[in-house]
MIDOSE-1310 file (N, C-alpha, C; in nm, 2 decimals, decimal comma, always signed):
residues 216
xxxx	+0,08/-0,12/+0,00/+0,00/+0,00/+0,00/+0,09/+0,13/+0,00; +0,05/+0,22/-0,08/+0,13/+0,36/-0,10/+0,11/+0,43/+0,03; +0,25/+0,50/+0,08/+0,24/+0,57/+0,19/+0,18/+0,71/+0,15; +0,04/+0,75/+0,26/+0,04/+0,91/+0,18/+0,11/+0,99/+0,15
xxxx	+0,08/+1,10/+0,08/+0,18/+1,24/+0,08/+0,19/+1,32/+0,21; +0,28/+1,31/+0,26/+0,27/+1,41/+0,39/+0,25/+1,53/+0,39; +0,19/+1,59/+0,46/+0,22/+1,75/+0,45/+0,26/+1,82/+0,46; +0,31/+1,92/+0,37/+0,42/+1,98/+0,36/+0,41/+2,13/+0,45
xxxx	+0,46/+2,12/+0,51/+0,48/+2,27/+0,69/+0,60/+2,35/+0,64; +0,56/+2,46/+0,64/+0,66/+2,58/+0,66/+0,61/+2,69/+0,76; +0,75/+2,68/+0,87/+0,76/+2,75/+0,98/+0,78/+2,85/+0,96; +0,76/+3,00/+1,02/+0,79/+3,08/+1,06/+0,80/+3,14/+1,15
xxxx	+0,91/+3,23/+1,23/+0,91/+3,25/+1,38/+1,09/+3,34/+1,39; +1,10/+3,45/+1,44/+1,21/+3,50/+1,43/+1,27/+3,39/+1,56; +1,23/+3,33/+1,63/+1,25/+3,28/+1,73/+1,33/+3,13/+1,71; +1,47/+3,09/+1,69/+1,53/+2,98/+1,61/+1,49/+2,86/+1,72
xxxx	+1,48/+2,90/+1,89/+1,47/+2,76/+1,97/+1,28/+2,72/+1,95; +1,20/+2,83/+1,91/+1,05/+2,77/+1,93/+1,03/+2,75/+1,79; +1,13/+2,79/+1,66/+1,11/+2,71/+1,57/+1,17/+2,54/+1,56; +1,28/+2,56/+1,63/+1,29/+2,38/+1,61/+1,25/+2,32/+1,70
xxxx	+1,18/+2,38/+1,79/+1,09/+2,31/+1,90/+0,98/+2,29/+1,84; +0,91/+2,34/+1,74/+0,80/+2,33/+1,66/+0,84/+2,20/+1,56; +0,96/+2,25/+1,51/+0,98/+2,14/+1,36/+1,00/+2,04/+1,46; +1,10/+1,99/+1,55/+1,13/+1,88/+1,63/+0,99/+1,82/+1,67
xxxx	+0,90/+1,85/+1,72/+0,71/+1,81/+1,75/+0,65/+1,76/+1,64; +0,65/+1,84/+1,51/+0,59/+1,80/+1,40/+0,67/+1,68/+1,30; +0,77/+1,68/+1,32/+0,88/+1,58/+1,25/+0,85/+1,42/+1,34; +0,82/+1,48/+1,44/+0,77/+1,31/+1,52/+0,65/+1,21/+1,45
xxxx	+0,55/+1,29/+1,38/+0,44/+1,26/+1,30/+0,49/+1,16/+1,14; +0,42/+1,08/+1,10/+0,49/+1,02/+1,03/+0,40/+1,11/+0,88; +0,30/+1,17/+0,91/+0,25/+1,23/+0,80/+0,26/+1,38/+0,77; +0,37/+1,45/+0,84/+0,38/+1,55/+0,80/+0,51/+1,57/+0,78
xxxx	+0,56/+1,71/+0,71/+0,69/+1,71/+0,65/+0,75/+1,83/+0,67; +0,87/+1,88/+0,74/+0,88/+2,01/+0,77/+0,97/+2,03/+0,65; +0,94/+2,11/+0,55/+1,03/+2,20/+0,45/+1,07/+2,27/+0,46; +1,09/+2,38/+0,55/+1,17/+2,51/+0,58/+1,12/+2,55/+0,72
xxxx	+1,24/+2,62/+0,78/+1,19/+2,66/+0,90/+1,26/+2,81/+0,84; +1,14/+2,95/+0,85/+1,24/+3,09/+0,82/+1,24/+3,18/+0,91; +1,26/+3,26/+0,93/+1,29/+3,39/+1,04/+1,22/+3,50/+1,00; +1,18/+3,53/+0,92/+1,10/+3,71/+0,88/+0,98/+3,68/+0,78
xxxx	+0,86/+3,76/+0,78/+0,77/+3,75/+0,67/+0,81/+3,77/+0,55; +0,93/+3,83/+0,51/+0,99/+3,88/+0,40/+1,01/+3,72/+0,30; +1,09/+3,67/+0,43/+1,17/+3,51/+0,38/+1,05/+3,41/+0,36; +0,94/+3,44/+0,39/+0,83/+3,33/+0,35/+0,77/+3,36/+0,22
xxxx	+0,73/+3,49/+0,20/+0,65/+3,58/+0,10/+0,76/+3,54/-0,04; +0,91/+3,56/+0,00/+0,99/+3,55/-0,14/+1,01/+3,40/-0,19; +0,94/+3,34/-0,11/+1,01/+3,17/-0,13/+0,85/+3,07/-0,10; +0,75/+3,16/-0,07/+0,64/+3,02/-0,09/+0,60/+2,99/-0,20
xxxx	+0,59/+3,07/-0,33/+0,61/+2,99/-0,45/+0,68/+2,90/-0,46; +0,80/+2,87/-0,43/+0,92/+2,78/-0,46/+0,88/+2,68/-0,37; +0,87/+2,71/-0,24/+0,81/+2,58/-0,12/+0,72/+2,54/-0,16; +0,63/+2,61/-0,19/+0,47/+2,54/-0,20/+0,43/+2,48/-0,06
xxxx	+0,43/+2,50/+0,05/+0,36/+2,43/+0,19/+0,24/+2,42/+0,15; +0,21/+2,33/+0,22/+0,04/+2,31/+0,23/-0,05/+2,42/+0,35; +0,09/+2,41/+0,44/+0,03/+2,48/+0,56/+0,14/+2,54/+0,57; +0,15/+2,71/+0,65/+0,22/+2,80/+0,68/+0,16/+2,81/+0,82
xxxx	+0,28/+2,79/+0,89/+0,25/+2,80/+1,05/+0,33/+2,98/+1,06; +0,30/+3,04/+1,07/+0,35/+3,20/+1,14/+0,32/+3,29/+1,27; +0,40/+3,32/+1,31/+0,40/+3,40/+1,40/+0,38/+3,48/+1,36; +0,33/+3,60/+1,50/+0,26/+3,71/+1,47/+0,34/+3,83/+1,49
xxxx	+0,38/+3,82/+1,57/+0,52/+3,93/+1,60/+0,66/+3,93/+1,53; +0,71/+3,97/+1,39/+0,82/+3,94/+1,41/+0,92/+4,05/+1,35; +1,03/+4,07/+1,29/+1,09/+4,25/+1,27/+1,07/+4,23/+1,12; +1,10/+4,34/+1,09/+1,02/+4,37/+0,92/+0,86/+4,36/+0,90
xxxx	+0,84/+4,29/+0,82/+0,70/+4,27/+0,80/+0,64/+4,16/+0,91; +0,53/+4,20/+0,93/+0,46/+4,13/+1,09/+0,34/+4,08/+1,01; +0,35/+3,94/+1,12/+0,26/+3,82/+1,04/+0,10/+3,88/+1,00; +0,03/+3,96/+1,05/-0,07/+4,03/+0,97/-0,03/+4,05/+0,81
xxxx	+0,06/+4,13/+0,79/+0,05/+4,21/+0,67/+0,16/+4,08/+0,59; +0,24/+3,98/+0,67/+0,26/+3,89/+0,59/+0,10/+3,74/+0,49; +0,04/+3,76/+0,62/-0,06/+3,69/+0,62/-0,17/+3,72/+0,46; -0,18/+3,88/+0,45/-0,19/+3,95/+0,40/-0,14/+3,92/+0,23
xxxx	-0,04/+3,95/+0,25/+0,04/+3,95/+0,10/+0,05/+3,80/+0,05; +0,08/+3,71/+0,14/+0,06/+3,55/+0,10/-0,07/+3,55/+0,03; -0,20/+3,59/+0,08/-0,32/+3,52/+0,09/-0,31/+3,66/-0,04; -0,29/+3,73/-0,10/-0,29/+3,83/-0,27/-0,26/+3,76/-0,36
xxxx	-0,14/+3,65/-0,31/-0,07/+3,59/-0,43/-0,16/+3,44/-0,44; -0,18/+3,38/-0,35/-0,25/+3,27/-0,36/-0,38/+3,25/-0,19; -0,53/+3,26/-0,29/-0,56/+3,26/-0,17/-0,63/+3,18/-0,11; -0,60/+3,06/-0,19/-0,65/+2,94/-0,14/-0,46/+2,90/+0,01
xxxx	-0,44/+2,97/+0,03/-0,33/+2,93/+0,09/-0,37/+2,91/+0,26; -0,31/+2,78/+0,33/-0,37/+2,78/+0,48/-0,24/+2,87/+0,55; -0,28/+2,94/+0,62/-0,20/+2,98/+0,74/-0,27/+3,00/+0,83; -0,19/+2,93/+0,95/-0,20/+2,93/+1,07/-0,11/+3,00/+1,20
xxxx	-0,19/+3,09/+1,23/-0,11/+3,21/+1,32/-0,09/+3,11/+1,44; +0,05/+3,08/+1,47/+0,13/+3,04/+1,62/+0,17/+3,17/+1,69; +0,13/+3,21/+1,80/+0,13/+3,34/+1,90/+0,10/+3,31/+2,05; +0,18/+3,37/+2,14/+0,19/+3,39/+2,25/+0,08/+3,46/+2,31
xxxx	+0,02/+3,57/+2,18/-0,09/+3,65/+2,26/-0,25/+3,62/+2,26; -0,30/+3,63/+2,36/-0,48/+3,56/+2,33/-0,57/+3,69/+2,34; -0,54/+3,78/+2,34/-0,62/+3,92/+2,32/-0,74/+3,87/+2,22; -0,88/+3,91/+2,23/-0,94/+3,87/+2,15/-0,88/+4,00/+1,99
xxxx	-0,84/+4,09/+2,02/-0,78/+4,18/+1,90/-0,71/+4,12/+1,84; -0,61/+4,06/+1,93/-0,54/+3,97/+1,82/-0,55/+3,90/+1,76; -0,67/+3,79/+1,80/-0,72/+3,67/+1,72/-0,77/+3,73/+1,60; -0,93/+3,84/+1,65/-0,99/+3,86/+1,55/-0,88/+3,92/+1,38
xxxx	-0,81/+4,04/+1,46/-0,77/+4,09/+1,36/-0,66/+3,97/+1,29; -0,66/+3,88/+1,36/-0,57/+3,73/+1,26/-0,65/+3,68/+1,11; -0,78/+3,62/+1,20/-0,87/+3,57/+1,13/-0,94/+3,70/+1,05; -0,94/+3,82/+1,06/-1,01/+3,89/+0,95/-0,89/+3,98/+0,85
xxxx	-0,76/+3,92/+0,89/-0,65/+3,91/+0,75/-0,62/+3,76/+0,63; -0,73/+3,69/+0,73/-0,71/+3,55/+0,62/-0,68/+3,42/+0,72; -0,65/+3,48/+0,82/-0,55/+3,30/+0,85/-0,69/+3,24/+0,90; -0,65/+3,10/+0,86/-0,76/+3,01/+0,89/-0,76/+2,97/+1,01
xxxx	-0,65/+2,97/+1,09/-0,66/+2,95/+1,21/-0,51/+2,99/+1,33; -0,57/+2,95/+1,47/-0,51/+3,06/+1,57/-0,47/+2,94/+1,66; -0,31/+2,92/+1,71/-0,29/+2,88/+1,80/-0,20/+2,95/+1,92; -0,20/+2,92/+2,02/-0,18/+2,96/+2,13/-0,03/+2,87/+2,13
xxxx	+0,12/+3,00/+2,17/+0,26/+2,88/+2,18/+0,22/+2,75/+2,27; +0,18/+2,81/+2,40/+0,17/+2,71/+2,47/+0,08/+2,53/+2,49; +0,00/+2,59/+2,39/-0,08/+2,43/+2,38/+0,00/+2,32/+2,37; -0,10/+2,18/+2,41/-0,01/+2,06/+2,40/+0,03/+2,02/+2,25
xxxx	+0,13/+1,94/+2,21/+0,17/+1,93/+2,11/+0,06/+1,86/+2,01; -0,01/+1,76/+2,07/-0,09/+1,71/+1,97/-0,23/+1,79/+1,91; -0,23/+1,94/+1,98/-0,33/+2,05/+1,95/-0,24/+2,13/+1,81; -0,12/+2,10/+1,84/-0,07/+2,19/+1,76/-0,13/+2,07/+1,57
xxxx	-0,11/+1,96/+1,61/-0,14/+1,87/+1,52/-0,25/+1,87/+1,44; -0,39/+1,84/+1,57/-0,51/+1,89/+1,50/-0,56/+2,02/+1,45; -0,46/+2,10/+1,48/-0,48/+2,24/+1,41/-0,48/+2,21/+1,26; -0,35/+2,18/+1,23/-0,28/+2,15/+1,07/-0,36/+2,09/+1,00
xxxx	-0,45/+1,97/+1,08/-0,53/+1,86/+1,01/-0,66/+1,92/+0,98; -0,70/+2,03/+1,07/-0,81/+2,11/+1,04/-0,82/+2,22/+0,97; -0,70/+2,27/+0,94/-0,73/+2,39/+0,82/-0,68/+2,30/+0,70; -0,63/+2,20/+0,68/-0,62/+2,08/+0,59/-0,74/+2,10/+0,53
xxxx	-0,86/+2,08/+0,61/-0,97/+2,01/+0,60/-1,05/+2,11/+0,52; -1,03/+2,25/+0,55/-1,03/+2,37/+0,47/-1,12/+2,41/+0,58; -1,15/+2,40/+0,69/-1,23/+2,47/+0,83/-1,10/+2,56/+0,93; -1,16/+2,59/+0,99/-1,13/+2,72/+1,06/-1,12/+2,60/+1,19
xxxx	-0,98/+2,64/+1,25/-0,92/+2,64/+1,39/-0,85/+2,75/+1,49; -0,95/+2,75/+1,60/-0,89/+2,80/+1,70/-0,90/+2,74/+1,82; -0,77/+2,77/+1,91/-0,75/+2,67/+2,02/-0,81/+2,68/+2,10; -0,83/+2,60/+2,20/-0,92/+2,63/+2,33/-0,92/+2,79/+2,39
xxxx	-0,75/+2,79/+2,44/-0,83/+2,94/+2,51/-0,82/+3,09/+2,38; -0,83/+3,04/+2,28/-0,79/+3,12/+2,21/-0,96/+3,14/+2,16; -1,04/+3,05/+2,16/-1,19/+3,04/+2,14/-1,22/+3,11/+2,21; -1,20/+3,05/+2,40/-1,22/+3,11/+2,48/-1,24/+3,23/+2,49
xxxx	-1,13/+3,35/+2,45/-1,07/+3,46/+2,43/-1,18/+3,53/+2,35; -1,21/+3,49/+2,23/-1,29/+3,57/+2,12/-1,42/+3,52/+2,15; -1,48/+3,43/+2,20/-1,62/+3,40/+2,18/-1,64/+3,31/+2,37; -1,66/+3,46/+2,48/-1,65/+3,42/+2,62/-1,78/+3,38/+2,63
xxxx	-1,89/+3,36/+2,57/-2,00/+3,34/+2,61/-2,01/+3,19/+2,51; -1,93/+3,17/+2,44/-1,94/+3,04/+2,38/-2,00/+3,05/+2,23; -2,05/+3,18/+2,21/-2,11/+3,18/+2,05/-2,02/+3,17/+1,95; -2,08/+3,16/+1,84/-2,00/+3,11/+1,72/-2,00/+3,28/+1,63
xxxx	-1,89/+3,29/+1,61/-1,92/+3,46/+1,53/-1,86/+3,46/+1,38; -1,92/+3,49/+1,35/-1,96/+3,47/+1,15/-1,79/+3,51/+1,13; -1,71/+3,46/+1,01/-1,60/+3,48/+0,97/-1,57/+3,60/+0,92; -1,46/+3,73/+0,94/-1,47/+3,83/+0,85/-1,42/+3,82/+0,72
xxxx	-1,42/+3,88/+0,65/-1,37/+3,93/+0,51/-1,27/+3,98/+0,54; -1,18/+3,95/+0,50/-1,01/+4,04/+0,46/-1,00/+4,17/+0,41; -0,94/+4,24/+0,40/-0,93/+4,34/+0,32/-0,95/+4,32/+0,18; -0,90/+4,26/+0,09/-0,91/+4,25/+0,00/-1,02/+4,16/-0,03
xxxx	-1,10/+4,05/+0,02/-1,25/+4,01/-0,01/-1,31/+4,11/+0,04; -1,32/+4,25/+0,12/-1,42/+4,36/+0,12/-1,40/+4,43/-0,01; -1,24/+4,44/-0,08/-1,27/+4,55/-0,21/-1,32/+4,47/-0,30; -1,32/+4,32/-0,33/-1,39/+4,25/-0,42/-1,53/+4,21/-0,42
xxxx	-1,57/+4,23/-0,28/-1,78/+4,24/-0,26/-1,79/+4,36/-0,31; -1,71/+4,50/-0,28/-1,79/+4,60/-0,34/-1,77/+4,61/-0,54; -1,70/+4,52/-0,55/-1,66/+4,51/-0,70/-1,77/+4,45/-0,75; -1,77/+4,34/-0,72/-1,91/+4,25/-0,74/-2,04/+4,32/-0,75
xxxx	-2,05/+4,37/-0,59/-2,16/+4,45/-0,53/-2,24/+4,57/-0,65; -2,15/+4,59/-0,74/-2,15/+4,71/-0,85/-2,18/+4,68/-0,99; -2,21/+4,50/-0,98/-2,24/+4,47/-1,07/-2,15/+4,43/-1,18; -2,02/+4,44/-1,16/-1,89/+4,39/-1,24/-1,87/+4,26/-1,22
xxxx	-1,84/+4,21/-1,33/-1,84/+4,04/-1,33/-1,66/+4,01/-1,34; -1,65/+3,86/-1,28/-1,56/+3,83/-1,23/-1,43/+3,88/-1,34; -1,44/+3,90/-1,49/-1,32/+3,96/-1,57/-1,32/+4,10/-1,55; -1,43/+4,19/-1,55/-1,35/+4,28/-1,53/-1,33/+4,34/-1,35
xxxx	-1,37/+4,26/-1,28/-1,31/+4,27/-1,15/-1,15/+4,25/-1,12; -1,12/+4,14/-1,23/-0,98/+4,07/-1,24/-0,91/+4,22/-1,29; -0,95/+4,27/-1,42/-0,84/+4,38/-1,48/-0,89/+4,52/-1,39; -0,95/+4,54/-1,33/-0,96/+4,67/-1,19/-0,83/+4,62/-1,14
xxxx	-0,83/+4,51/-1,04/-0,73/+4,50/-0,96/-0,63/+4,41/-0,97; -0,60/+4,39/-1,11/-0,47/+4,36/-1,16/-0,45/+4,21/-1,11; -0,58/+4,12/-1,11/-0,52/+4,01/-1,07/-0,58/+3,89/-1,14; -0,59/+3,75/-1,16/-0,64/+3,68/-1,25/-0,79/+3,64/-1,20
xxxx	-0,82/+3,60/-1,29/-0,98/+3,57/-1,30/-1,00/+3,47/-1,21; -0,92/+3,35/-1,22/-0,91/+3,25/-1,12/-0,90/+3,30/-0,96; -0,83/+3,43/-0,95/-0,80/+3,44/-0,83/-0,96/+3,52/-0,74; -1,00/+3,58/-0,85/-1,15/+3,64/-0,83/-1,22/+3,58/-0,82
xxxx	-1,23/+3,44/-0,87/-1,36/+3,34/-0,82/-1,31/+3,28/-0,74; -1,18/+3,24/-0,66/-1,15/+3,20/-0,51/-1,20/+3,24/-0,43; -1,16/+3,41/-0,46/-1,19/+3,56/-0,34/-1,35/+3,51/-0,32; -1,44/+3,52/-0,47/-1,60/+3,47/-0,43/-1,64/+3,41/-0,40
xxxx	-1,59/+3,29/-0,41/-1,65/+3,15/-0,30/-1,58/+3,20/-0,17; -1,50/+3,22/-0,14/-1,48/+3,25/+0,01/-1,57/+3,40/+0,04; -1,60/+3,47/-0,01/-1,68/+3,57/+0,01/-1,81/+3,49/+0,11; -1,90/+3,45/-0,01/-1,99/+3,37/-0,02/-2,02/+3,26/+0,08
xxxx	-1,89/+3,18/+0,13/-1,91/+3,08/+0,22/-1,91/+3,15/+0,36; -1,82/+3,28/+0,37/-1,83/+3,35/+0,49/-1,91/+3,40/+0,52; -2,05/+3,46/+0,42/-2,14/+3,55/+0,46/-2,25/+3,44/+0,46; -2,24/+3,35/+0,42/-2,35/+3,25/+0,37/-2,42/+3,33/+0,31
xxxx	-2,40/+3,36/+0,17/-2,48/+3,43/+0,05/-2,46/+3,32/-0,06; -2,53/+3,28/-0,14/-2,57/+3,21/-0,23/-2,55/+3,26/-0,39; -2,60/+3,43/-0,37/-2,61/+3,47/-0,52/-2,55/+3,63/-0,51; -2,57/+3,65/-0,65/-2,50/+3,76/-0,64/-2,58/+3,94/-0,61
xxxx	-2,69/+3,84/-0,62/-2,78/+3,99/-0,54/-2,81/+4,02/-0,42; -2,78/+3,86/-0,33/-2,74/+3,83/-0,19/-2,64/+3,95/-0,15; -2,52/+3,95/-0,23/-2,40/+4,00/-0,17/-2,40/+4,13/-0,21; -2,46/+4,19/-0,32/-2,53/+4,34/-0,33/-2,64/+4,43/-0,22
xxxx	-2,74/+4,28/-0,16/-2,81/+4,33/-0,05/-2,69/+4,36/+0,11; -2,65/+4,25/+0,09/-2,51/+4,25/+0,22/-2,50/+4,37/+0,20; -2,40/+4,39/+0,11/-2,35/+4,53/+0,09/-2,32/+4,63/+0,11; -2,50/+4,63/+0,07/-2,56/+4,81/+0,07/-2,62/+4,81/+0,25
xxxx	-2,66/+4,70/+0,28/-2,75/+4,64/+0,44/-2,61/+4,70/+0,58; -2,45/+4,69/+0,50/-2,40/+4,67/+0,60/-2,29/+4,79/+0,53; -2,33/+4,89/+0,49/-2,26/+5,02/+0,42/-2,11/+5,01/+0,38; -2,11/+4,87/+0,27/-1,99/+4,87/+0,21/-2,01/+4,95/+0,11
xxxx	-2,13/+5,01/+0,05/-2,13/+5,08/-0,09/-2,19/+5,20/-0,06; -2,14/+5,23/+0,04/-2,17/+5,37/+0,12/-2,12/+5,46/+0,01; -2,20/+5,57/-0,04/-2,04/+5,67/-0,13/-2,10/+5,65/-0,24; -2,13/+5,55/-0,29/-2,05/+5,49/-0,46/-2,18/+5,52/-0,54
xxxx	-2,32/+5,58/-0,51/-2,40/+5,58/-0,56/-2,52/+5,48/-0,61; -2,46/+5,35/-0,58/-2,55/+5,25/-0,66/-2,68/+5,21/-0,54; -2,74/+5,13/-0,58/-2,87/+5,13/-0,53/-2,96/+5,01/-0,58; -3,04/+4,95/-0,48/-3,07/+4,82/-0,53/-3,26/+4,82/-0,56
């Protein structure tokens, strides 16, 4: 029987002893595969083309570009990409503003190792993880709170929202067509909107097209 493909992990962390304390944990698993361990947002951003991970584990604090705005630029170039913010801090600001730059999910440094596992296996799965106290943190009463939109899935609902279809949404903001129908299914599965006059009502309902004149 063929052994599966492992999955392929790229670390990030200015921090060299809680990166190989990370790769040393995840290397124990026989189905996953550490490819790079890097030090700055810069060194992930110039080199995940070339890596291809499946999963990007990143920190949130680190010098130069900081895992937000790396999170950010990753998820421009490819936005089917998982990352998973590893951080020290459980502020619910931190979480949220993690999860409404893209990353699929939130761990806490300190969790047990096999949490750090099911994390990986769950934005695998293409669902959203956050750790216990990191739920805790963002949702103290236990509710479940709707996913946000990124920056750039907000400039693509009001693109939509205006009635521009996915090509010339693509040549407005200089990016492929393929990458505009990613942006809209994740739009779409975050708002639970179905159609495209769903996401026009959103829209105008929740003053993304405040300004612009249009009208439903």
């Amino acid at each position: 029987m063929t052994a599966p493909v492992p999955i392929r992990i790229a670390i990030v962390d200015d921090h060299p002893m809680v990166a190989e304390g990370i790769q040393a944990i995840l290397e124990s698993y026989d189905d996953i595969e550490v490819i790079a361990t890097l030090s700055t947002g810069q060194d992930i951003i110039d080199q995940s083309e070339s890596l291809d991970p499946d999963v990007i584990l990143l920190d949130l604090n680190m010098p130069g570009i900081g895992g937000l705005s790396t999170t950010e630029m990753l998820l421009e170039r490819r936005p089917d990409m998982r990352i998973l913010i590893l951080s020290m801090h459980d502020s619910p600001e931190y979480i949220s503003s993690a999860l409404s730059h893209g990353a699929m999910g939130y761990v806490l440094k300190d969790v047990p190792t096999e949490e750090i596992k099911q994390a990986i296996d769950t934005v695998m799965r293409g669902e959203r993880y956050l750790c216990t106290g990191a739920e805790g943190s963002l949702n103290p009463d236990g509710s479940d709170a709707r996913e946000q939109l990124t920056n750039r899935e907000q400039t693509i609902l009001l693109q939509l929202a205006q009635g521009k279809s996915n090509k010339e949404v693509a040549l407005e903001l200089d990016i492929s067509v393929r990458t505009v129908e990613t942006h809209r299914k994740n739009i779409k599965r975050k708002l639970g909107i179905s159609s495209t006059a769903g996401l026009t009502r959103y829209a105008l309902e929740h003053g993304v097209l405040q300004g612009t004149g249009v009208s439903l």
